[in-house]
C-alpha positions in Angstrom: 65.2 3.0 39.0 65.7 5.1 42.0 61.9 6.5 43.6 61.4 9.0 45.9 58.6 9.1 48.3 55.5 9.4 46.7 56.8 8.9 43.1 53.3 7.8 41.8 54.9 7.2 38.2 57.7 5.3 39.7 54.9 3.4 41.3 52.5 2.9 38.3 55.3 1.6 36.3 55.9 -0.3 39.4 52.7 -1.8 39.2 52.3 -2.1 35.4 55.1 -4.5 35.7 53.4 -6.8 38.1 52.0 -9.6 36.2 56.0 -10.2 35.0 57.5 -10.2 38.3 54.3 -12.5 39.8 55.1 -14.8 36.7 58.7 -14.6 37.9 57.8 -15.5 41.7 55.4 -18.0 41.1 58.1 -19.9 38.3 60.2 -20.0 41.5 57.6 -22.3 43.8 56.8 -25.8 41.9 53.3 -25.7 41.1 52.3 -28.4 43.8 53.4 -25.7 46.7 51.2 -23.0 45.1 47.9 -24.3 47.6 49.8 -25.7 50.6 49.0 -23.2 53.8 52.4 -23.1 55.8 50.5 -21.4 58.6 46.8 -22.7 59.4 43.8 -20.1 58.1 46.7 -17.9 56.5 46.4 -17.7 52.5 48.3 -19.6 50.0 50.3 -18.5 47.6 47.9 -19.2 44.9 45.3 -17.1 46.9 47.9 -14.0 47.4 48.3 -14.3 43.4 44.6 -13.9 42.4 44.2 -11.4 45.0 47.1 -9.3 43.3 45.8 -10.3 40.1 42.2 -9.4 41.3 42.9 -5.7 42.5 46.2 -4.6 40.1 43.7 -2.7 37.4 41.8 -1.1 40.2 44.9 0.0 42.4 46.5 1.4 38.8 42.9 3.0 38.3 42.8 4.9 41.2 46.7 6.3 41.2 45.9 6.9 37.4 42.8 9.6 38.7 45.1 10.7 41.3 47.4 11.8 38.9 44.8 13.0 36.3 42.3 14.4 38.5 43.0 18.5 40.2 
């Protein structure tokens, strides 16, 4: 899928197939390497994953009313 600049469908589709491709990513790191902090007060992997996990419905929320709303 080719997007242009801006392309907030490209990008909600984008987005709605984020918990596959985090699956994907996170299948590729063994499990004991998901909390290990390569660089010291940086986040893990784990923590990037509930943050994405944490704010996905609310950044699809808001390009949903951008899209919605005149």
């Amino acid at each position: 899928m080719n997007a242009k600049p801006l392309d907030l469908q490209f990008i909600l589709a984008t987005l709605e197939n984020g918990p596959v491709l985090l699956r994907g990513m996170m299948d590729a790191v063994p499990e004991p390497l998901w909390k290990r902090h390569r660089i010291p007060g940086k986040w893990c992997i784990h923590a990037h994953a509930c943050h994405i996990v944490d704010v996905q419905p609310m950044l699809i929320g808001r390009l949903r009313r951008f899209l919605d709303d005149p």
